[in-house]
C-alpha positions, -999 to 999 in steps of 0.1 A, spaced: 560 612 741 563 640 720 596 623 702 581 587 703 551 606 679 575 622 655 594 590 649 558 570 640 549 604 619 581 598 602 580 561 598 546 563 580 556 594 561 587 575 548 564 546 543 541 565 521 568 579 500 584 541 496 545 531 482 543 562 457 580 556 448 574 519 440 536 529 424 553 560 400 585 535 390 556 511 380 539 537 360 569 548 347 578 512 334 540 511 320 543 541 305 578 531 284 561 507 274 533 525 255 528 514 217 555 540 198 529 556 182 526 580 217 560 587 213 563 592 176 555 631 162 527 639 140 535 638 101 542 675 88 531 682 54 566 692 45 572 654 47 542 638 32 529 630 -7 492 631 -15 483 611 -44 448 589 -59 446 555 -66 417 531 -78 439 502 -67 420 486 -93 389 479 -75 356 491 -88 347 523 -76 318 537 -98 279 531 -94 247 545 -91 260 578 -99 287 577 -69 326 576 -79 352 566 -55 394 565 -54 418 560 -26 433 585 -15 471 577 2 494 599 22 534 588 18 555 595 42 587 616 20 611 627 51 641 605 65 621 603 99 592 581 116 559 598 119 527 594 128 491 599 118 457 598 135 417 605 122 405 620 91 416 640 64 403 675 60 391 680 20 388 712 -3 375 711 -37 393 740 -59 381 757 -91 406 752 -122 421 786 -111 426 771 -76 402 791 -56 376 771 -27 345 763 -36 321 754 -13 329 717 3 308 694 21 326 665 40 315 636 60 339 618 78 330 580 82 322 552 57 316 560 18 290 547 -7 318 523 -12 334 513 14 331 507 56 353 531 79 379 512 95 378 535 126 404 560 140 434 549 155 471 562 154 491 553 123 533 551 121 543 556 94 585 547 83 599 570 55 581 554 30 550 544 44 521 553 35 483 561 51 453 555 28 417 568 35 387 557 10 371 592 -8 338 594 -26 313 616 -40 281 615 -59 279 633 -95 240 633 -101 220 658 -116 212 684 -88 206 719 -83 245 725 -77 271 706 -96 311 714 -87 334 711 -112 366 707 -93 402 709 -106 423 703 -74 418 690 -44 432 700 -10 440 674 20 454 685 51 462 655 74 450 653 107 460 673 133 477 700 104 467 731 98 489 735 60 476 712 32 483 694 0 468 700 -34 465 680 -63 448 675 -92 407 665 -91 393 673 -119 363 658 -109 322 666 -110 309 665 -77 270 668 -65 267 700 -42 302 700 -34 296 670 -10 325 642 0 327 613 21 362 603 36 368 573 59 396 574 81 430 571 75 441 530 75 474 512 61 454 496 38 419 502 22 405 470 1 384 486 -25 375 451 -43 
């Protein structure tokens, strides 16, 4: 009797295993299959070029100014990028002032949402910036902007020689393409 139990204990043991083998191939196969963009690593700002753009849309109204900012990917590898940027204002001597930023839609145009970007060498990212320059009890004047990309802790600078009300930006999330017209 004793035997006769083992063998059943080992049947369904051996049974169970044959289930999870066939259920973790399955996920296996699922998880291969997963858009690159899990597989692909994070841009590095070693590899990337900030740079401003009006595209040639209309960005200024109402006191609000807007540009494009774009990301290029610069090394010989795939990578990939996900969210927001974070933003800086500088002084002319590049020291912080104090910056205000709201990630989401602009005065100007809609957030097109987060979602993971691949970029080729190449490519490029582009997130919609604005700001306000309106009288008010703090006006910035900025020289240089900072932008680290998502999920970086190192940053870009570049030129921004730009009036901005109380140090305040709005940034929408990063897209292939932003249509500022």
């Amino acid at each position: 009797m004793l035997r006769s139990t083992l063998r059943r204990t080992a049947a369904t043991t051996l049974a169970t295993a044959a289930t999870v083998a066939a259920v973790t191939v399955g996920g296996a196969a699922t998880a291969s299959a997963a858009p690159a963009a899990a597989q692909t690593p994070t841009c590095h700002v070693s590899g990337l070029r900030a740079s401003l753009s009006d595209k040639g849309g209309h960005q200024n109204g109402m006191s609000h100014e807007g540009t494009v900012l774009a990301l290029t990917n610069t090394s010989g590898r795939t990578c990939a990028l996900r969210g927001y940027p974070g933003l800086q204002l500088e002084d002319t001597r590049h020291q912080a002032v104090d910056t205000d930023t709201s990630w989401g839609s602009t005065y100007f145009v809609p957030d097109p949402g987060k979602r993971t970007l691949v970029l080729k060498p190449g490519g490029s990212a582009e997130a919609a910036l604005a700001w306000a320059h309106a009288d008010a009890p703090r006006l910035v004047q900025a020289g240089y902007l900072r932008i680290t990309p998502p999920a970086s802790r190192d940053h870009l600078t570049i030129p921004f020689e730009k009036t901005v009300t109380n140090g305040h930006l709005s940034v929408t999330a990063f897209a292939y393409r932003i249509d500022v017209s």
